[in-house]
C-alpha positions in Angstrom: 123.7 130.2 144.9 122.1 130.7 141.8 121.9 133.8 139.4 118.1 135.0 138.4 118.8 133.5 134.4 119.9 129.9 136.1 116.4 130.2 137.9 114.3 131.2 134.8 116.6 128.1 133.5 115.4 125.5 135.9 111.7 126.9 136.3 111.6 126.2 132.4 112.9 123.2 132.5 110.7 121.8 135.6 107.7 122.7 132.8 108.4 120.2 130.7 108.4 117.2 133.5 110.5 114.7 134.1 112.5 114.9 131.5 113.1 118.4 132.3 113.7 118.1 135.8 116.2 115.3 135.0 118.1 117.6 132.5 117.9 120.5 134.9 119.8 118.4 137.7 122.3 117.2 135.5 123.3 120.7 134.5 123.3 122.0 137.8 125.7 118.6 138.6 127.8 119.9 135.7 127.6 123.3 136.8 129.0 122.5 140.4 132.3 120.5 139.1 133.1 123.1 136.8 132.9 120.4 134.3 133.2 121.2 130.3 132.6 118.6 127.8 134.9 120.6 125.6 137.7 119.3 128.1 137.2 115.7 127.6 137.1 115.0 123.8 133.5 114.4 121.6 134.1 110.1 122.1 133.5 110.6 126.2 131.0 113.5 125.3 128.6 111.2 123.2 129.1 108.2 125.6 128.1 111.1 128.3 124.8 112.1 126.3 123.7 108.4 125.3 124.4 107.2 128.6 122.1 110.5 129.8 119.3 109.9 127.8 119.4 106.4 129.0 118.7 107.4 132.3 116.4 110.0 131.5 114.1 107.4 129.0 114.3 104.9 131.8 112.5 107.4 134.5 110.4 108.7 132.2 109.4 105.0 131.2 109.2 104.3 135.3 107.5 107.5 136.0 104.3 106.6 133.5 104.2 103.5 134.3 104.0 104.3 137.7 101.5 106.8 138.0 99.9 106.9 134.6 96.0 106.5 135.0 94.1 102.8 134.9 92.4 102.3 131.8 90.3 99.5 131.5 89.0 97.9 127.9 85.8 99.0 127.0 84.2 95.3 127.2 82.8 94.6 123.9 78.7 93.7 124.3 77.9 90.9 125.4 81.5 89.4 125.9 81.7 89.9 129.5 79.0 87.7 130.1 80.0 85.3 127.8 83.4 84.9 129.4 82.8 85.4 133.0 79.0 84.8 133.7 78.4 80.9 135.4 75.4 81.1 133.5 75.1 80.2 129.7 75.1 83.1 127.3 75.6 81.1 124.0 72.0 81.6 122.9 71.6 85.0 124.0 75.0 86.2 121.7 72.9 84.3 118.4 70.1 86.4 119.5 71.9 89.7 119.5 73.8 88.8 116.8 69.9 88.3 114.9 69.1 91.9 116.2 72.2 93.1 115.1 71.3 92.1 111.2 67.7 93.2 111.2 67.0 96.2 108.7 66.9 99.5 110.5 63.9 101.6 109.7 62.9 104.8 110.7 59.7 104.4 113.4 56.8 106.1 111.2 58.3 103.4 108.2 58.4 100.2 110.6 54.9 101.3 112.2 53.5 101.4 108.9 55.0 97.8 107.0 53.9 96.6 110.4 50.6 97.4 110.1 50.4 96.3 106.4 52.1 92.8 107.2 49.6 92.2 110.1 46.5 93.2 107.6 48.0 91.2 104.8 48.6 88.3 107.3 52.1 87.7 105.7 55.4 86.5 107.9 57.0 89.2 110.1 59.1 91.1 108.3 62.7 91.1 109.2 63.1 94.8 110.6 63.4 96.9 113.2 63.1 100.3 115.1 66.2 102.3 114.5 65.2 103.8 118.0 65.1 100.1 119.6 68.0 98.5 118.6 70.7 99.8 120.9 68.4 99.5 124.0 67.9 95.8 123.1 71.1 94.7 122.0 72.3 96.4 125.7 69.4 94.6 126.9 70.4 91.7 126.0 73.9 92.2 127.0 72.9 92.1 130.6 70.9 88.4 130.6 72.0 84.9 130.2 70.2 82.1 128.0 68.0 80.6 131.1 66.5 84.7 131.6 65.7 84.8 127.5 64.4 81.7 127.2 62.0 82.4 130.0 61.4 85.9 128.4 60.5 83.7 125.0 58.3 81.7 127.5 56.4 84.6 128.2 55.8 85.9 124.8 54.3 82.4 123.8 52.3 82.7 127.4 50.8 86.3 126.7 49.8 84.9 123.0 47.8 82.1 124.1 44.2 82.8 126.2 45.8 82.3 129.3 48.0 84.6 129.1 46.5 87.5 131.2 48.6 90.5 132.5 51.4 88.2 134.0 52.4 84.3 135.7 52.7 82.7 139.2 55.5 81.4 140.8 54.8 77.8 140.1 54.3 78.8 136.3 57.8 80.0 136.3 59.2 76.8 138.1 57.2 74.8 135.2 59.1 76.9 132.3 61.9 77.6 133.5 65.4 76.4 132.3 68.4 75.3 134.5 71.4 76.0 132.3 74.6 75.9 133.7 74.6 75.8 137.3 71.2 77.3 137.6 69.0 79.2 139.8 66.6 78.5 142.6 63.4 79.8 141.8 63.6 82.6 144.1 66.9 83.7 142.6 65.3 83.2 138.9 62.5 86.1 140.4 64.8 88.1 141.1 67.2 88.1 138.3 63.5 88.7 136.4 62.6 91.4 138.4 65.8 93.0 138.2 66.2 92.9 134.5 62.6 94.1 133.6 60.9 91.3 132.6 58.5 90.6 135.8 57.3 93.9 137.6 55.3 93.4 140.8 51.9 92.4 140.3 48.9 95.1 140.4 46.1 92.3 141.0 43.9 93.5 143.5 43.1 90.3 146.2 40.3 90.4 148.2 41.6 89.8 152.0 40.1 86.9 154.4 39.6 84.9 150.6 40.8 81.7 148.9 42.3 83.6 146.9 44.1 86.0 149.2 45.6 82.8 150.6 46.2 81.5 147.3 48.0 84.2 146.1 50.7 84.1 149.5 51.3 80.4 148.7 51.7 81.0 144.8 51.9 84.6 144.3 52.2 86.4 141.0 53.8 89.0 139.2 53.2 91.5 136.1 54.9 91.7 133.1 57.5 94.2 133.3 57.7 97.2 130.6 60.8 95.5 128.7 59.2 92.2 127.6 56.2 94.6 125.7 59.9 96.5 123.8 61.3 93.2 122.9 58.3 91.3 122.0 57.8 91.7 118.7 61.6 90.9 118.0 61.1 87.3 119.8 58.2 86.7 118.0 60.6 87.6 114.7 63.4 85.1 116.6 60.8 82.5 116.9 59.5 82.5 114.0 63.2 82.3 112.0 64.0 79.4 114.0 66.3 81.8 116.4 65.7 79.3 119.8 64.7 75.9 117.7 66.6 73.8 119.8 65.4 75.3 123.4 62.3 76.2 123.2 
């Protein structure tokens, strides 16, 4: 048995964790063979205390290797996709890489050279929201090239007088993209839907019509809130020559 200090002794020890418990069982080992280092010389005494903390480093090594938490690398934006994703993300990385370098600018300044620039009809100027950048750039994280060029397609849709308060299903096929291994049109939808660029569409059909049975055989959507935050900065893409060899 052990006295009340050996206890204290060991409880102490057990504090500290593995290595404590370690030294705490050696001692007691010690303790029950009556064994005393003084009796052996200080040669076998050091080879005894290197060849302990040898033991002890290796289970500590084992022990947090073991059971020490899974920490995963923060992915760095955009580089998941561009590594894993069987879609093409070459273009969108230029275009966040173009957002990334735009001059931030508080939103009463940007409003107000915005304004100006659009009175004084000169080029866009090469700014941007200090608000909107990080939602765009993570925006843009989460697309491949085939869903930003349709998003470009878009912008250039809702400029021209057709461009209304959204497209058809057929319109999409039209403008659409295949990159890589690409998408059936239903897929492309979705992926659209899901990333807010389509929302569904709010146009009220007649029923018993043409158009009601128009509309089943090439229905439409809306534009979704996202394209209206980004659309300035396409225009600004466009314009600098961002997607001159797509689109």
């Amino acid at each position: 048995m052990y006295d009340a200090m050996e206890s204290k002794i060991i409880k102490s020890l057990i504090v500290l964790g593995v290595p404590g418990v370690a030294l705490g069982v050696f001692y007691l080992l010690l303790k029950s063979f009556n064994f005393r280092f003084s009796e052996i010389g200080g040669t076998f005494s050091a080879l005894i205390a290197i060849l302990f903390l040898l033991i002890v480093g290796g289970i500590v090594f084992y022990a947090l290797h073991q059971w020490a938490p899974h920490l995963e690398k923060e992915p760095v934006v955009g580089e998941i996709q561009k590594e894993t994703s069987k879609y093409p993300t070459k273009l969108t990385y230029e275009f966040k890489g173009f957002i990334g370098n735009l001059k931030e600018k508080n939103s009463k300044e940007f409003n107000e050279i915005i304004i100006k620039s659009r009175l004084n009809d000169t080029n866009i100027p090469e700014i941007i929201d200090r608000l909107s950048r990080k939602k765009i750039i993570e925006w843009v994280s989460i697309i491949d090239d085939e869903i930003l060029l349709l998003a470009v397609a878009f912008v250039k849709e809702m400029k021209s007088n057709r461009g209304g308060l959204g497209v058809t299903q057929s319109w999409i096929s039209d403008h659409s993209h295949p990159l890589g291994v690409g998408r059936s049109v239903n897929k492309l939808i979705d992926d659209l839907n899901s990333v807010g660029l389509l929302a569904p569409s709010t146009e009220e059909i007649p029923k018993g019509t043409y158009h009601e049975k128009d509309a089943l055989r090439n229905p439409s959507w809306d534009y979704g809130n996202i394209l209206f935050d980004i659309e300035f900065y396409l225009r600004l893409a466009l314009e600098k020559g961002v997607f001159k060899n797509y689109a």
